[in-house]
C-alpha positions as a Markdown table, in Angstrom:
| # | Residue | x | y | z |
|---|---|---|---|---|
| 1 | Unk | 8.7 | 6.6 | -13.2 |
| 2 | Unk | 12.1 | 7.2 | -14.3 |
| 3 | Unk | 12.9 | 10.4 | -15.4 |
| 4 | Unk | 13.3 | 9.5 | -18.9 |
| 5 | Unk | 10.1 | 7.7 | -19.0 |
| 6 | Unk | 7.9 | 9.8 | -16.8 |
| 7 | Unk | 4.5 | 11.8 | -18.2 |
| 8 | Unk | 6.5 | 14.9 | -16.9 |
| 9 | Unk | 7.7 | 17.9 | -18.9 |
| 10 | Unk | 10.9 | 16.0 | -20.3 |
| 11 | Unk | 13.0 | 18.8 | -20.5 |
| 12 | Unk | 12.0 | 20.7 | -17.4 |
| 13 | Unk | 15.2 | 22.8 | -15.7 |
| 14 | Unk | 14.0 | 22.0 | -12.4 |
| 15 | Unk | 15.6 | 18.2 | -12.5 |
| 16 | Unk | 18.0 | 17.9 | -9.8 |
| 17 | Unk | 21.3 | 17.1 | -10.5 |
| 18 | Unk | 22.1 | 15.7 | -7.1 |
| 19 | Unk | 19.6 | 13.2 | -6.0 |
| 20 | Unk | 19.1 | 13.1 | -2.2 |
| 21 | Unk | 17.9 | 9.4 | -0.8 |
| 22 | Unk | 16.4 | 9.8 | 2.4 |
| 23 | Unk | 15.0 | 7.4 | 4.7 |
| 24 | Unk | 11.7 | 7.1 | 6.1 |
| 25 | Unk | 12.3 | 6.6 | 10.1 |
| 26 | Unk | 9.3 | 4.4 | 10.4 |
| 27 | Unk | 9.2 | 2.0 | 8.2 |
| 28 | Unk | 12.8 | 2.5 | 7.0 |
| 29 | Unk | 11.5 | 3.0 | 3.1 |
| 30 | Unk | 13.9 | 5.0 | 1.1 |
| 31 | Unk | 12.7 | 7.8 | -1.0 |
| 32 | Unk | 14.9 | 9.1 | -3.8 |
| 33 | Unk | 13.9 | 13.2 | -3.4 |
| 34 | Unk | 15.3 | 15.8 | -6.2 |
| 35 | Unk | 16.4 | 18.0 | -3.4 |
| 36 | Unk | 18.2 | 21.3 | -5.5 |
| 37 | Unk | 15.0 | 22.7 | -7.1 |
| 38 | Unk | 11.6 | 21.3 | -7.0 |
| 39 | Unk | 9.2 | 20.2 | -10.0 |
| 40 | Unk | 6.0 | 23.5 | -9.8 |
| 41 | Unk | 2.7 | 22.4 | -9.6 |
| 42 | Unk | 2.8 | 23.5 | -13.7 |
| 43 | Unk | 5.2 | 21.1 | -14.5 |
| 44 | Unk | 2.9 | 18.2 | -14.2 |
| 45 | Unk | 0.4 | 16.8 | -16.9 |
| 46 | Unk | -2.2 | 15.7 | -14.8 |
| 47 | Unk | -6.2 | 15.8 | -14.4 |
| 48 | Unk | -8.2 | 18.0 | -13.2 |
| 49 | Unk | -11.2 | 16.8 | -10.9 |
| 50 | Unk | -14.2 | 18.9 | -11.9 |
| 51 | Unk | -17.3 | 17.7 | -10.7 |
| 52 | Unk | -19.9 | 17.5 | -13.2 |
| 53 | Unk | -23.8 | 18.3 | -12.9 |
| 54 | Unk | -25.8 | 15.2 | -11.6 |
| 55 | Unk | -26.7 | 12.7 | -13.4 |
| 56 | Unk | -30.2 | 10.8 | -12.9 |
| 57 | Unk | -28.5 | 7.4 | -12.5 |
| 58 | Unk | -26.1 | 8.5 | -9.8 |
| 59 | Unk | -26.9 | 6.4 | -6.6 |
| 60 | Unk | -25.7 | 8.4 | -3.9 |
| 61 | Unk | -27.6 | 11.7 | -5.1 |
| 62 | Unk | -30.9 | 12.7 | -2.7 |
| 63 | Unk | -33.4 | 11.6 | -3.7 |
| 64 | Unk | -31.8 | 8.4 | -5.4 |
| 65 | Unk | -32.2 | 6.3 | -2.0 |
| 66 | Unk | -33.6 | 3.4 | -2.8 |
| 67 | Unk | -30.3 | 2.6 | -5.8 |
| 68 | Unk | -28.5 | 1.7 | -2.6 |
| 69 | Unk | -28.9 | -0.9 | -0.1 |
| 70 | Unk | -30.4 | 0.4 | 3.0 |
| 71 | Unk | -28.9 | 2.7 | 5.0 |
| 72 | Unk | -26.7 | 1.3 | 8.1 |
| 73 | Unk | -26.0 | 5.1 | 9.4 |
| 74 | Unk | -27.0 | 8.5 | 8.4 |
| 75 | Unk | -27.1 | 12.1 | 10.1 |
| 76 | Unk | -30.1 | 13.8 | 8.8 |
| 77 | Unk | -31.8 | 17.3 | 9.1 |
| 78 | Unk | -35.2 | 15.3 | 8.1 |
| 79 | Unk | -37.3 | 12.5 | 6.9 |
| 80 | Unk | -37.4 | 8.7 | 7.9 |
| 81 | Unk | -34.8 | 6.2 | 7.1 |
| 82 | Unk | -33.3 | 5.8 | 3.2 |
| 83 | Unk | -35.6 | 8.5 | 2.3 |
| 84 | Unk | -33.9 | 12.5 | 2.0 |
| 85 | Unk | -33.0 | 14.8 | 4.3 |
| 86 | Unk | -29.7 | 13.5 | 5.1 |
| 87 | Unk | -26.5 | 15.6 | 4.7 |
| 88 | Unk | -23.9 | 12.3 | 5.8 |
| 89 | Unk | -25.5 | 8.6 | 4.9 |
| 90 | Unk | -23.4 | 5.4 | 5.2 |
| 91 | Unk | -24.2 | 1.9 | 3.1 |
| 92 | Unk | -22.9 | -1.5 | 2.2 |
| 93 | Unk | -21.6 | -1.1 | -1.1 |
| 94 | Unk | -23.9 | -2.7 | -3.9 |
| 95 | Unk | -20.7 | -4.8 | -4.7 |
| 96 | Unk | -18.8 | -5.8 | -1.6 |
| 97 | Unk | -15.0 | -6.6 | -1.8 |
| 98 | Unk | -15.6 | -8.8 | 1.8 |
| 99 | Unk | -18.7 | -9.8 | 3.2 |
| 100 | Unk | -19.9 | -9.9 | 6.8 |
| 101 | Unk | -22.3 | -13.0 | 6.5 |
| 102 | Unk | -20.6 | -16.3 | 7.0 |
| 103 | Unk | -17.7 | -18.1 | 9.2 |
| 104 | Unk | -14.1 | -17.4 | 8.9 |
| 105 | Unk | -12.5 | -21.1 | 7.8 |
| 106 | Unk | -8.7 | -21.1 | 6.9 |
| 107 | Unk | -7.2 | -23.8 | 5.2 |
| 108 | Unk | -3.7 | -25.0 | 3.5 |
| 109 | Unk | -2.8 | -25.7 | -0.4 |
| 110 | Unk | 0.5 | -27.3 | 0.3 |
| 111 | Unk | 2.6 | -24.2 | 1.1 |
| 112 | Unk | -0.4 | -21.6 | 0.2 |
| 113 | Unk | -2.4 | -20.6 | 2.5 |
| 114 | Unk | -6.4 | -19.3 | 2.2 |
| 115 | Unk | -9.2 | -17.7 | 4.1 |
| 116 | Unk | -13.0 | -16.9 | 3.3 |
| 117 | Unk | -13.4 | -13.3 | 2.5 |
| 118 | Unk | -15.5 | -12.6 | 5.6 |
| 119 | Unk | -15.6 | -8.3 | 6.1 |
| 120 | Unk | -17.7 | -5.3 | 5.4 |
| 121 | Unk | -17.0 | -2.9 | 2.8 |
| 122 | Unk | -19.4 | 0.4 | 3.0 |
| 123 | Unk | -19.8 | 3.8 | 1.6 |
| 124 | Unk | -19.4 | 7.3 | 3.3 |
| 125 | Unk | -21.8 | 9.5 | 1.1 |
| 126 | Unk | -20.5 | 13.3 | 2.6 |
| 127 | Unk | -23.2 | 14.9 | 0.9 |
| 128 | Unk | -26.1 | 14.9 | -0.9 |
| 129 | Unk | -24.7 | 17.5 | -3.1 |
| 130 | Unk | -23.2 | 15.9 | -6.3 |
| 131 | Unk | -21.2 | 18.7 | -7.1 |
| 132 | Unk | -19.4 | 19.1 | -3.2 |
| 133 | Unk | -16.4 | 18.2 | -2.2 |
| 134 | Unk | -14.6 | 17.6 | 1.1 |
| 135 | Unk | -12.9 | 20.9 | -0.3 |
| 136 | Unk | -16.2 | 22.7 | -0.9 |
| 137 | Unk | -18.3 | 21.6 | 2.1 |
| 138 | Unk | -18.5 | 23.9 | 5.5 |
| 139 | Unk | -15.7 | 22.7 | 8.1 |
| 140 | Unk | -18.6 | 21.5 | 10.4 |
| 141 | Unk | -19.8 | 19.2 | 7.6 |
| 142 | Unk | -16.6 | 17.4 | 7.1 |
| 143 | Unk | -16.5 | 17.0 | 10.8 |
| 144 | Unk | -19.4 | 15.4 | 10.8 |
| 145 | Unk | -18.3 | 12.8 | 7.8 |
| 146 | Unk | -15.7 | 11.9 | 10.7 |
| 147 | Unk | -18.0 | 11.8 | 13.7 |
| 148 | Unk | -19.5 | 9.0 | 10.8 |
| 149 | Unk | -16.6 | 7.1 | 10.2 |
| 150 | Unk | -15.7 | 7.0 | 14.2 |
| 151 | Unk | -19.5 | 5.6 | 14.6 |
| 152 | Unk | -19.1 | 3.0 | 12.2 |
| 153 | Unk | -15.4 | 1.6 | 13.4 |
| 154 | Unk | -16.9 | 2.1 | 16.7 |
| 155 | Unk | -19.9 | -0.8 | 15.4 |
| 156 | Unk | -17.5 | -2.8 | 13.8 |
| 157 | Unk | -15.0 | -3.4 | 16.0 |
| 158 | Unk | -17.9 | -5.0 | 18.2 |
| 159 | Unk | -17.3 | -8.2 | 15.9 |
| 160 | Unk | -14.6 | -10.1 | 16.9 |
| 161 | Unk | -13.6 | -11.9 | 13.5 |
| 162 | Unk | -12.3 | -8.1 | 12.2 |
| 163 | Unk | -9.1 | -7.1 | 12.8 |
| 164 | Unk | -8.4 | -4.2 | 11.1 |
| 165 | Unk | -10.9 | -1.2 | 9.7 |
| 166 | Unk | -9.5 | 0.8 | 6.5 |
| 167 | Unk | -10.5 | 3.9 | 5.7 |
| 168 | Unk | -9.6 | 5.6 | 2.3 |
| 169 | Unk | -10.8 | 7.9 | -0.3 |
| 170 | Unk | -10.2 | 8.1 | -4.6 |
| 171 | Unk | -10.9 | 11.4 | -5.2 |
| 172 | Unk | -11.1 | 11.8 | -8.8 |
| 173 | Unk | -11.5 | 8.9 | -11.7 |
| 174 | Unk | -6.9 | 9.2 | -11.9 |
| 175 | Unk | -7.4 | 8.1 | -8.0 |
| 176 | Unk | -9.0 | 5.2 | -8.6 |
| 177 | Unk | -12.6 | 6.8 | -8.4 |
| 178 | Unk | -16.0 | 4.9 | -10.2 |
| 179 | Unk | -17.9 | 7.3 | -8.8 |
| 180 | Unk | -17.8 | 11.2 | -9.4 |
| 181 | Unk | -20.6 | 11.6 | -6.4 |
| 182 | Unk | -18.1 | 12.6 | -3.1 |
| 183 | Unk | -17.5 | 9.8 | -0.6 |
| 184 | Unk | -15.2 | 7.9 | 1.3 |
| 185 | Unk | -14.8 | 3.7 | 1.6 |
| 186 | Unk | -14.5 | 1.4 | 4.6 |
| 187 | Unk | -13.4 | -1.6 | 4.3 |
| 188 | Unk | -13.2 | -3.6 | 7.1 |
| 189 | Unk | -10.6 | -6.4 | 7.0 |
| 190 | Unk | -10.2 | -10.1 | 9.4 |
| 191 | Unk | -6.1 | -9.6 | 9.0 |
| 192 | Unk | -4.1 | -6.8 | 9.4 |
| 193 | Unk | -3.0 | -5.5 | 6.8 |
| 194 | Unk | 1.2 | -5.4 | 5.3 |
| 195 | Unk | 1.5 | -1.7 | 4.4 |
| 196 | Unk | 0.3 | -1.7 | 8.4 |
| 197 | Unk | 2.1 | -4.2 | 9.9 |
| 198 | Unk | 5.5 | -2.5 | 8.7 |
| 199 | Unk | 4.5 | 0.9 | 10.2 |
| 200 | Unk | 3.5 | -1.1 | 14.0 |
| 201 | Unk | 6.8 | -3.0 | 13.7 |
| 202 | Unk | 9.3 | -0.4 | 12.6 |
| 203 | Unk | 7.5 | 2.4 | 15.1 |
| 204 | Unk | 7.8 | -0.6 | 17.7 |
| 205 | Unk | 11.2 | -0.7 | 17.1 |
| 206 | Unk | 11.8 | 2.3 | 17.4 |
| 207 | Unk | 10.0 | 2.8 | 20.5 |
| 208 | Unk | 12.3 | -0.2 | 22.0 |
| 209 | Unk | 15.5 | 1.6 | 21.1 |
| 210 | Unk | 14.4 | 5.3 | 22.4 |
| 211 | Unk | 11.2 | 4.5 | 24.6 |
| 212 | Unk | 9.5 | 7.1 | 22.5 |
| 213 | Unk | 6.8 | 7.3 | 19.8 |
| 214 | Unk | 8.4 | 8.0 | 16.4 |
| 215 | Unk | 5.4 | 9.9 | 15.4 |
| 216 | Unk | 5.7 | 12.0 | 19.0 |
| 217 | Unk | 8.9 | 12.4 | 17.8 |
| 218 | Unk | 8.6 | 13.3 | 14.2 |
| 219 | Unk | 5.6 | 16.2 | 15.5 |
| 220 | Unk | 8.1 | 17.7 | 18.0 |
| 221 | Unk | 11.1 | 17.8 | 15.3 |
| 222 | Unk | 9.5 | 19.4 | 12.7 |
| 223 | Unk | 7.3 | 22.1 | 14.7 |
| 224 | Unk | 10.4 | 23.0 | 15.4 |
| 225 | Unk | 12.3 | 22.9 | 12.1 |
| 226 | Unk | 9.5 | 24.5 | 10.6 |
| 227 | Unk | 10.4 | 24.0 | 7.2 |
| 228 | Unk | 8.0 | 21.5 | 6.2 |
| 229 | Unk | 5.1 | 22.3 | 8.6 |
| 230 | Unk | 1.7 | 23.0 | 6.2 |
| 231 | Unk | -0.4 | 24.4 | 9.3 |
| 232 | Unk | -0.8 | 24.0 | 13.2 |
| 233 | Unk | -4.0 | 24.1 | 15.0 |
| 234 | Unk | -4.5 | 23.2 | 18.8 |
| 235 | Unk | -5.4 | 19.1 | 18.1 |
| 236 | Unk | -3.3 | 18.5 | 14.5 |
| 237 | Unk | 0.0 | 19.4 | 13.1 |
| 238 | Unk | 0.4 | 19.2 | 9.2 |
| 239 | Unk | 3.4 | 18.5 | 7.3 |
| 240 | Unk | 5.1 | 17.2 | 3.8 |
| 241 | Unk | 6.6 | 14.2 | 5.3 |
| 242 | Unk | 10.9 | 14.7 | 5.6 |
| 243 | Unk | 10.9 | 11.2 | 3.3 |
| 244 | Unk | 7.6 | 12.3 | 1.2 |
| 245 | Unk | 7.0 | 9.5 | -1.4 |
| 246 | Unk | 4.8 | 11.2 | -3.8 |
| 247 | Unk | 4.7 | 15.5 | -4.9 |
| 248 | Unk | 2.8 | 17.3 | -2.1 |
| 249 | Unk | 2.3 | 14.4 | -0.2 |
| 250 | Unk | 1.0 | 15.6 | 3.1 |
| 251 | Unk | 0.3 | 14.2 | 6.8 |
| 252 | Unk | -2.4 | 15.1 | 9.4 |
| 253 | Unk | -0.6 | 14.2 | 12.7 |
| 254 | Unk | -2.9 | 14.6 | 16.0 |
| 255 | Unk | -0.4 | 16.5 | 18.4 |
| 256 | Unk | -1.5 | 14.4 | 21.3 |
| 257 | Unk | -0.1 | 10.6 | 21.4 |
| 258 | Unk | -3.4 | 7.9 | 20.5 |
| 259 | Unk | -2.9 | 5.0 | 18.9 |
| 260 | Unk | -6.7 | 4.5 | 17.8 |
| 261 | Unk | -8.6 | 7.0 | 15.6 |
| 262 | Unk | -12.0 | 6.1 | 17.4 |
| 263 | Unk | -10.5 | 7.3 | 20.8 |
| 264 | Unk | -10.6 | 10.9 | 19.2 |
| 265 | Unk | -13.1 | 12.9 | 21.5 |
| 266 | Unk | -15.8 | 15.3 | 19.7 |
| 267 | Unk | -13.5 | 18.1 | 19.9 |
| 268 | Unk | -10.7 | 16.7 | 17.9 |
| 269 | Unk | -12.7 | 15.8 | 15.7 |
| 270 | Unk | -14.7 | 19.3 | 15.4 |
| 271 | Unk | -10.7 | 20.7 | 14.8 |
| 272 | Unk | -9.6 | 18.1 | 12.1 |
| 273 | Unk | -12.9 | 18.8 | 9.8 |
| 274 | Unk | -11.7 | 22.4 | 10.2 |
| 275 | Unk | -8.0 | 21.4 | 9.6 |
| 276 | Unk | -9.0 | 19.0 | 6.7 |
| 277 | Unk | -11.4 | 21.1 | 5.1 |
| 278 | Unk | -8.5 | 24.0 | 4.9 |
| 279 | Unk | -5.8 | 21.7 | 3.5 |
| 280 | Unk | -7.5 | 20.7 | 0.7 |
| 281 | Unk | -8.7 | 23.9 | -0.4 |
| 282 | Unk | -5.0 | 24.7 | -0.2 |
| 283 | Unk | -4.5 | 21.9 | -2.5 |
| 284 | Unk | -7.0 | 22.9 | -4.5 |
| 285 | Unk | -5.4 | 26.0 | -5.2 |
| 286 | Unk | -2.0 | 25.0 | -5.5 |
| 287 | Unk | -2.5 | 22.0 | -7.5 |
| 288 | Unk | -5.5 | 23.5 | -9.6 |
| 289 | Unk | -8.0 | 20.6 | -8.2 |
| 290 | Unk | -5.4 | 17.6 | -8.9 |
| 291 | Unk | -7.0 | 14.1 | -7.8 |
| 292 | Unk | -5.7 | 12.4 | -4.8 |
| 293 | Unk | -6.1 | 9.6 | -2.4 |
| 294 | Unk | -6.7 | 10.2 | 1.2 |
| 295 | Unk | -5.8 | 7.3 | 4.0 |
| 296 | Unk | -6.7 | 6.9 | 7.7 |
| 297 | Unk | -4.1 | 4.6 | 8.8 |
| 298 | Unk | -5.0 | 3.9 | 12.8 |
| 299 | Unk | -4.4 | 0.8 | 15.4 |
| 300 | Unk | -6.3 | -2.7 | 14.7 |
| 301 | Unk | -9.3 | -2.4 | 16.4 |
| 302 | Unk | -9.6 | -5.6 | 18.6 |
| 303 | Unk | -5.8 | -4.1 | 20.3 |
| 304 | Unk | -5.7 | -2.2 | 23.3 |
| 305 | Unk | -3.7 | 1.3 | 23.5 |
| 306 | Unk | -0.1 | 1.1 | 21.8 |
| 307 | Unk | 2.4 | 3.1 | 23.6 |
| 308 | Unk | 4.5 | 3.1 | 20.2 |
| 309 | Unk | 1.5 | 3.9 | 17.5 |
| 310 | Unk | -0.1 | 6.8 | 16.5 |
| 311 | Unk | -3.1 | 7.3 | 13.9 |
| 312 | Unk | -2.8 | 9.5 | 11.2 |
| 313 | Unk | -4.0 | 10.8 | 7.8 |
| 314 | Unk | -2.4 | 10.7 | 4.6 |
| 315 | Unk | -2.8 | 12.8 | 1.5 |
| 316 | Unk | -1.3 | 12.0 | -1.8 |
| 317 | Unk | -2.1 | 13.8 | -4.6 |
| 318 | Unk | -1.7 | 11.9 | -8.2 |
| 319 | Unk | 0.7 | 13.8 | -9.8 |
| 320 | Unk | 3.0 | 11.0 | -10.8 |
| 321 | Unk | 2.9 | 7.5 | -11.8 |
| 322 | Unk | 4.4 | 4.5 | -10.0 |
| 323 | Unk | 6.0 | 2.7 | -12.9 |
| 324 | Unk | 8.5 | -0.2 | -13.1 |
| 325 | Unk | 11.3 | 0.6 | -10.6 |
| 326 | Unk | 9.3 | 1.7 | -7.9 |
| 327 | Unk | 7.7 | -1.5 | -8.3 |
| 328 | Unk | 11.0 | -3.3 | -8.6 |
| 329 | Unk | 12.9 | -1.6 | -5.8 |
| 330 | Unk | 10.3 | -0.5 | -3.5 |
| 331 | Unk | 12.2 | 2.9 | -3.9 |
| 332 | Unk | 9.8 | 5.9 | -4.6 |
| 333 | Unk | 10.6 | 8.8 | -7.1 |
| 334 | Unk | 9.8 | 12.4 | -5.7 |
| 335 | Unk | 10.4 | 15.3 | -8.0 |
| 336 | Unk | 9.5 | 17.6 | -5.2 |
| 337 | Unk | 11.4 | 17.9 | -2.1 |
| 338 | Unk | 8.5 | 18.4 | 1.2 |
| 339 | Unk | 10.2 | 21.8 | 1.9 |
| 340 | Unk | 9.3 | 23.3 | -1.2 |
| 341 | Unk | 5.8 | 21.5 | -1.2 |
| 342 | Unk | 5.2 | 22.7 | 2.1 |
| 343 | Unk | 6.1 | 26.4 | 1.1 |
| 344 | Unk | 4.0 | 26.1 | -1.8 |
């Protein structure tokens, strides 16, 4: 996404002059940040996630229970299992990437190496309501799509051939969504993966060097800075990362040190549906209902506590496009510096 290639506005005066590369303490990625005046949310030709009616094909709709395989979790107000009166229902997805039935058997090809695609892969429904969104629903509702998500890593860790549990969200058909209907994946993997192995090994590091958590370190710094703090609340603290690879990018830092998501006690969890729910209705308004992807990134769940790790969420919103030198470099593009993001 060079400048002279991206789908921005070409000629917009907001293009820094003066780059500013900074480096991303954990995993020591660099970001290339236009740091003298930010890219507005206006400046961006993007999409607009609008939910549309329901359709009578959509499977995860009420009513549409039996499209789906049967149900392996649900929180309902009424009615027996894989019928309605559910408001959060979790399912093997129709067309898994990884499947739990079988052995895990790894072999060589010469210098390659392979692995049966032994997993799970399911589907967070968060509503019955087609039209919803994380945005949209009550605070107590999203909390409850997490009190989900902790049940089901809290199951699937019970299997010993899964190593690591991902949980991530395409919100919007730009973000990678197939279906408009709102809901989260989990995908649960028997290797951890790269994009996770970097962050353990460079916060490991780090925590070597200083005897501190970077991410303890990162939430002290900047609710002190300020500058690039989104919101506070008594269990979270919110900010546009200092080395923020995409526009608006944010992260959902739990204030008190935990390696593993499913430690999170009902409280925390109570406070980050009411901290999630109000950061994406700010997005919402800022970025006039942009499409984004949303990651849990926590501890592999057959380790014990890690002194240097700390589970977090990540929100990006899909403002940009990686193109051909990110790709190449393994650099990342940022029109918008987190400071101004944050203020925004």
């Amino acid at each position: 996404m060079l400048y002279a290639d991206c789908w921005l506005l070409q000629a917009s005066p907001w293009i820094s002059a003066v780059p500013d590369l900074r480096k991303d303490p954990i995993t020591g990625r660099w970001v290339i940040v236009a740091s003298d005046r930010a890219l507005r949310p206006s400046d961006f030709t993007r999409d607009h996630v609008i939910p549309a009616p329901a359709g009578r094909l959509c499977p995860f709709c009420a009513g549409h229970e039996s499209r789906t395989p049967p149900e392996v979790l649900a929180y309902r107000n009424s009615g027996a299992p894989n019928e309605p009166g559910w408001h959060v229902r979790v399912v093997p997805n129709k067309f898994p990437a990884l499947r739990v039935e079988g052995d895990i058997e790894r072999r060589g090809e010469g210098l390659y190496d392979r692995m049966t695609g032994i997993g799970a892969h399911e589907i967070i429904v968060e509503t019955p309501e087609h039209g919803e969104s994380l945005a949209t629903l009550p605070a107590r509702h999203v909390a409850d799509v997490y009190f989900a998500i902790r049940d089901r890593i809290l199951d699937l860790r019970r299997d010993m051939r899964l190593r690591y549990i991902l949980i991530f969200k395409n919100h919007g058909a730009a973000a990678g969504a197939s279906i408009e209907h709102p809901h989260s994946q989990l995908i649960a993997l028997p290797v951890v993966p790269k994009r996770v192995l970097e962050e353990l090994d460079g916060s490991n590091k780090y925590f070597q060097f200083r005897e501190r958590c970077v991410f303890c370190d990162i939430i002290e710094q900047e609710l002190q800075d300020q500058r690039r703090v989104v919101l506070e609340s008594n269990h979270f603290a919110v900010i546009a990362p200092f080395a923020s690879r995409f526009p608006f990018e944010v992260w959902i830092l739990p204030r008190r040190h935990d390696s593993h998501f499913e430690r999170l006690d009902s409280g925390g969890i109570k406070d980050l549906g009411q901290v999630l729910s109000e950061v994406l209705r700010r997005m919402d308004r800022a970025l006039e209902h942009a499409p984004y992807n949303a990651i849990l990134h926590t501890a592999p769940v057959q380790e014990g506590p890690m002194v240097h790790y700390h589970w977090h969420i990540e929100i990006m919103p899909k403002l940009t496009k990686v193109a051909g030198f990110e790709w190449g470099s393994g650099f990342y593009l940022n029109p918008t510096p987190p400071e101004d993001a944050a203020q925004f």
